[in-house]
N, C-alpha and C positions, 0 to 999 in steps of 0.2 A: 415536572421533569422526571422527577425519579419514577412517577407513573408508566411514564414512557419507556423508560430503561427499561421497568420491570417487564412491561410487554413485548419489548425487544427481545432480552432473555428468556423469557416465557417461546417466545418463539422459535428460538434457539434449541430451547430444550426438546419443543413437541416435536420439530422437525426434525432433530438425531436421532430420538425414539424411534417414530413411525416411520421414517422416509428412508434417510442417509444410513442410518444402521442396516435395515432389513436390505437394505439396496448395494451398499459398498462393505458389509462386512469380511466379506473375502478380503477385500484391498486395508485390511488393519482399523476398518470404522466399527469399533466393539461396541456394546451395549451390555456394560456387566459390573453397573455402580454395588459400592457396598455399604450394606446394610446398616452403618453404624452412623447415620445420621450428615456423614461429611459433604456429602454432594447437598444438601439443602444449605451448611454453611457455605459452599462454592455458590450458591445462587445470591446467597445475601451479599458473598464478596464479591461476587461480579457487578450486583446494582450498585454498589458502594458505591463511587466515583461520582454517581449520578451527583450525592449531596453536595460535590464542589466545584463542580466544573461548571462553568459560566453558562448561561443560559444565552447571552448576547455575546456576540462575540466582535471585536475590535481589533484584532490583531491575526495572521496569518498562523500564529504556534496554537494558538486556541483552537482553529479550525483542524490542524494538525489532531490534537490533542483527543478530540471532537472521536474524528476519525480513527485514530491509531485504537478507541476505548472499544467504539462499534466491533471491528475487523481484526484488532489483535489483543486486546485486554479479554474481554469477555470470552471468547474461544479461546486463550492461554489458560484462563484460570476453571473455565466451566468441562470443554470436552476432557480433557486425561483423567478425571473422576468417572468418566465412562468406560474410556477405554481400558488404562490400568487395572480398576477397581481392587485396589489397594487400599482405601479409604486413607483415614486422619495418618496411620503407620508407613505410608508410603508417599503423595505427593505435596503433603502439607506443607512441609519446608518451604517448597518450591513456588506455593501458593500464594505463601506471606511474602516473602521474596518479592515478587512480583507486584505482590498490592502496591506494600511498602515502596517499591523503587516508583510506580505509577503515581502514586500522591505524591514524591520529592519530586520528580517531573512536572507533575500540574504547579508546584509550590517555586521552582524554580524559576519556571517559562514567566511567572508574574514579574521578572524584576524588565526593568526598564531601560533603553541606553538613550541614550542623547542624540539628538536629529542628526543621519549621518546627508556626507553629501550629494546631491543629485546634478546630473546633465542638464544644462540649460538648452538642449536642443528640443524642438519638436518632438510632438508625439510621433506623428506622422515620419520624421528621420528615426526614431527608432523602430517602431513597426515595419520598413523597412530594410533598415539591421538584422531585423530577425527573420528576416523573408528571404535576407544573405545567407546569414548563417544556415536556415532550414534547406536553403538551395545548394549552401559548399556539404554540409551532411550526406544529402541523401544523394548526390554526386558520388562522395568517397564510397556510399556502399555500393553502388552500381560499379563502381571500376571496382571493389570486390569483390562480388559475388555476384554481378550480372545484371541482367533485368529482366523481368518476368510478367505478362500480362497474364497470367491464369493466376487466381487463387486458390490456395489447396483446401478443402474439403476440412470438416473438423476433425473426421473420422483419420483424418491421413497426414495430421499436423505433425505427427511424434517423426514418422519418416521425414519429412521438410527439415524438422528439428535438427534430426542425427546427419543430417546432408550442412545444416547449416555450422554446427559443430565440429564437424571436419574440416570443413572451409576453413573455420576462424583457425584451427589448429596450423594446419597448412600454408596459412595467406603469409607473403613475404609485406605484407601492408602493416603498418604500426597501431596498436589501437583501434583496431577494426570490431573490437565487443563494444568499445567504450561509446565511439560515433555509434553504431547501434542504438545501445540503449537510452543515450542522450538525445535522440532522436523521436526517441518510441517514448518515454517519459519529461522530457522538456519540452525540446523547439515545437514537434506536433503541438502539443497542448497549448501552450505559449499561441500557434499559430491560429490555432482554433477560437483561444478566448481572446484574443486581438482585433482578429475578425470578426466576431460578434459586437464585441464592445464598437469597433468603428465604422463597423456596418461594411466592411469591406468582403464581399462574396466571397473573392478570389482568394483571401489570405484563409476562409476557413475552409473551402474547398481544398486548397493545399495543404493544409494542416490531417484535413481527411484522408490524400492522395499519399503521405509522406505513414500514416500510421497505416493503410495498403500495403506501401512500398515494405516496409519492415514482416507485416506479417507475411506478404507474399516471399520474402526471404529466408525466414526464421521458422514462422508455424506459430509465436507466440499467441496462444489466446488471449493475452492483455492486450495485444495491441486492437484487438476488437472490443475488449470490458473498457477499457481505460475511459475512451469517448463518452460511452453510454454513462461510464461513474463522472465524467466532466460536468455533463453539461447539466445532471441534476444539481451537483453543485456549485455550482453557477445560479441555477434557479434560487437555492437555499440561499445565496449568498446577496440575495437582491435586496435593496432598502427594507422593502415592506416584509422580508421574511426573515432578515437577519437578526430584529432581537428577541425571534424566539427559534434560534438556530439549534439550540440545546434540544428544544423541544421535536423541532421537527425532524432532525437526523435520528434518534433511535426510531422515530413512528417511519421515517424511509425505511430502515431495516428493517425494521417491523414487516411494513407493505411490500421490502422486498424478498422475504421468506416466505410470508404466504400467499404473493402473488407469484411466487416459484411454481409453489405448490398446486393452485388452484389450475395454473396453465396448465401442467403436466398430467391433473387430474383431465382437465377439457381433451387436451391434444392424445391422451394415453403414450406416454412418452416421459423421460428422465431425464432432458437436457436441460431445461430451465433448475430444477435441482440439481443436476449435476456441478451448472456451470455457475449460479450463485447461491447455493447451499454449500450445497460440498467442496467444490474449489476454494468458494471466497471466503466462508465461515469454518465450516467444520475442518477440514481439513488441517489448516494453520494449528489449530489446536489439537489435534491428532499428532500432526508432527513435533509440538510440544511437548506432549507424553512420552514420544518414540524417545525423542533426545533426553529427556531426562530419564526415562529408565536404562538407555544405554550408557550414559555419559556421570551416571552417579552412581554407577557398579564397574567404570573404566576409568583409564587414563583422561583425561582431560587435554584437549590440544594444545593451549596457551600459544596461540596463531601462530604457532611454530609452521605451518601449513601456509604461513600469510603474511605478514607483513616483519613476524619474528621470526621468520625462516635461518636467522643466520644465530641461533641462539642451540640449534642441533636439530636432531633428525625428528619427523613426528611418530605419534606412537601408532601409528598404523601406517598401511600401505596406502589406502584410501582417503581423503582428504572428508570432513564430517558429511557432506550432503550424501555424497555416496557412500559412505560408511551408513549412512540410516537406509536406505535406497537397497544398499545388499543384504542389510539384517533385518529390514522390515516390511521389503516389501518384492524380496528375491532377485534384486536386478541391480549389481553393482554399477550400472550405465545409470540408472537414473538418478538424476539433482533433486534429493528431498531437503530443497533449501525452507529453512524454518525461519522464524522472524526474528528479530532482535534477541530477543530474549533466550529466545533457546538456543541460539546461535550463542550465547553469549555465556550460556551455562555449558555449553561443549567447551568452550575456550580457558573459561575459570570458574567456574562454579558458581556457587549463590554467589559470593563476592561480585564476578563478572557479571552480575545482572546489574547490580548496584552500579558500579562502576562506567558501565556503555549506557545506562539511562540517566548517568548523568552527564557524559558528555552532548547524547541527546540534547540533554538539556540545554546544553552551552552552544549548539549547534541552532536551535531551536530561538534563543536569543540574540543570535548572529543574524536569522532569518528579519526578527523583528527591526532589530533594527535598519537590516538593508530597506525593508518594506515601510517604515516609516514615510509619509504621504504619498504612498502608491497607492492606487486603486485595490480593495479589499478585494474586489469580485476576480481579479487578476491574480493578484500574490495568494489568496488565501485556499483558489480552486485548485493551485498550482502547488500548493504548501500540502491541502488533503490529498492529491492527488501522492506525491511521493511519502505522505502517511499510508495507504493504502500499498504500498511499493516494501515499507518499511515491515507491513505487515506479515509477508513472505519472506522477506530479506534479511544477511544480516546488516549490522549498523554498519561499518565499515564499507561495504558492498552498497550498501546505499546511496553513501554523502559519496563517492567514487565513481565506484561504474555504472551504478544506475540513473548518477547527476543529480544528486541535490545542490554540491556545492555549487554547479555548473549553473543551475537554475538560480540558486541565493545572488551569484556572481550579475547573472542577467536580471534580474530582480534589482539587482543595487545600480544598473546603467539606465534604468528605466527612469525618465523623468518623472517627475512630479507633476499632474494636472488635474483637474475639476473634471468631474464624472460626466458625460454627456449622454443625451439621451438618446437610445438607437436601438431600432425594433428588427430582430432578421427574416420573420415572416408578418406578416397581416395580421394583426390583432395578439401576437403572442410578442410579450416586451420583457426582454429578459436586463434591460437595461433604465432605468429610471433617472431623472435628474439630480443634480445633487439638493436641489432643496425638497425634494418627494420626500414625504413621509416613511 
């Protein structure tokens, strides 16, 4: 397992060197470690992890956990030693920080709750519940913002973006980000792995048609990644792949970096890197660096921006995503939202890391226990999916408007049933019995 990390990160590294640097260095992707040995400590703390996280995985936080290490640990702790290159005298703090909060999280999510309760209804009545709900959803965004049979182009998403931005500002509708994103990150995903698991075409068809519906409104290129990151983990989460889930999620990352790379070498073209190197990995970690160099020589926000708005004014005019967006990357309009942590060091500092990775935590143990005798290949795709969510986001923003709690809440109405077996094409079974190996 730590083998694996170590080739995860290995690949991490060759691919900011050679690819994402020489390629996105105008847009803040630097390549300018310093000489004093620190960036080879950053590789050793980034495999760290590897030595305690479960290699099998039982519980949806662990899958979390899995995921959050790939997408947001290793790119928090590994790229700002690139970018900065300030070595040990500049982002170290922020390093340990980080570690340290990551293993109270791994040490927290182990504690246990007590069998909570479940619906004694049909599976088959809640999978239609959710086929409710995904249908009153993507109703309310249509009486918001329309309906549209063209998809926008990827080249032409930022315009769709700024037309959907206006909208939400404008709309006299209530909650109209929130149904979005609850949409684009739950009920979709939810519909997708429902229908698989029950073999029901129609529910994953519609779970497909609803994350269209969203990108053709918005522009989000998650709502085209999100799929493609489901349904491998769904794969990984199968009987016979599950107890060595450790193993096999950093060799995915692995094979999905330098299957980036190899495509983009075949096709001579930058969008396979762009869209899962540089988006998914490097980035996040880029914007870590941005935040902690801006946010540890400024004011600090203490979500006076957010949910402690009524505590006084904030120390800027700009609220932090665009505060990083105008100073790093010349464009006060753009949302350089950053992940947990860095979001969380704008707000209070090293303390604020410590402190939202442990509510994490508590949030994370909340999960588990909703998902107590639920289907792992359900709760747990759906647990790393809004890992992967959490990895751009901040926390607050997460368990809110991008629906976690909303998912935990759906997660907890789910009954309880024994895994049945269900193939969605000919020969590929992404479902197994429950007494399968």
């Amino acid at each position: 397992m730590v083998s694996a990390a170590a080739a995860y990160v290995a690949s991490v590294h060759w691919s900011y060197v050679s690819i994402i640097s020489p390629e996105f260095a105008y847009n803040g992707a630097l390549d300018r470690p310093a000489s004093d040995g620190s960036l080879l400590v950053a590789v050793i703390v980034a495999i760290l992890p590897a030595l305690w996280l479960p290699i099998r995985v039982s519980r949806p936080s662990q899958v979390a956990l899995w995921i959050l290490y790939v997408l947001g640990y290793v790119p928090t702790i590994l790229i700002p030693y690139y970018v900065l290159g300030t070595g040990f005298r500049g982002i170290l703090p922020f390093t340990v920080t980080v570690a340290v909060s990551f293993g109270l999280l791994c040490a927290l999510t182990a504690i246990r709750l007590g069998t909570t309760w479940a619906p004694r209804f049909p599976m088959r009545t809640y999978e239609n519940f959710i086929i409710g709900v995904a249908i009153a959803l993507a109703a309310y965004i249509i009486l918001a913002f329309g309906f549209s049979f063209s998809l926008p182009a990827l080249a032409n998403v930022y315009d769709v973006r700024s037309s959907f931005d206006q909208a939400v500002a404008s709309s006299s509708l209530p909650l109209v980000a929130y149904v979005v994103d609850w949409s684009l990150y739950v009920a979709s995903p939810l519909l997708i792995l429902l229908g698989i698991r029950s073999g029901r075409v129609g529910m994953f068809v519609g779970g497909l048609g609803l994350e269209l519906l969203v990108y053709s409104t918005t522009g989000y290129k998650s709502a085209l990644l999100s799929v493609l990151l489901v349904i491998p983990l769904l794969v990984l989460l199968t009987r016979r792949l599950r107890p060595a889930f450790g193993l096999g999620l950093p060799l995915a990352g692995f094979a999905l970096v330098m299957g980036s790379a190899a495509w983009d070498q075949i096709s001579n073209s930058t969008v396979a890197s762009f869209l899962f190197i540089h988006r998914t990995i490097a980035l996040p970690g880029q914007l870590a660096a941005d935040y902690y160099d801006l946010f540890s020589s400024h004011h600090q926000f203490g979500l006076t921006q957010s949910v402690l708005s009524f505590l006084g004014p904030t120390p800027f005019d700009l609220p932090p995503a665009r505060l990083i967006g105008a100073v790093y990357f010349g464009d006060p309009s753009e949302d350089a939202n950053a992940n947990l942590w860095a979001d969380a060091f704008a707000n209070f500092g090293l303390a604020g890391i410590v402190v939202f990775t442990l509510i994490l935590g508590l949030v994370l143990i909340w999960l588990d226990s909703a998902a107590i005798g639920r289907d792992l290949r359900v709760t747990g795709a759906l647990a790393g999916l809004m890992a992967i969510v959490l990895s751009n986001s901040a926390l607050l923003t997460t368990i809110l408007t991008h629906g976690l709690a909303f998912a935990i809440v759906l997660i907890y109405l789910m009954p309880r049933e024994a895994d049945t077996p269900v193939e969605l094409l000919p020969a590929v079974r992404l479902w197994e019995p429950a007494n399968s190996s």
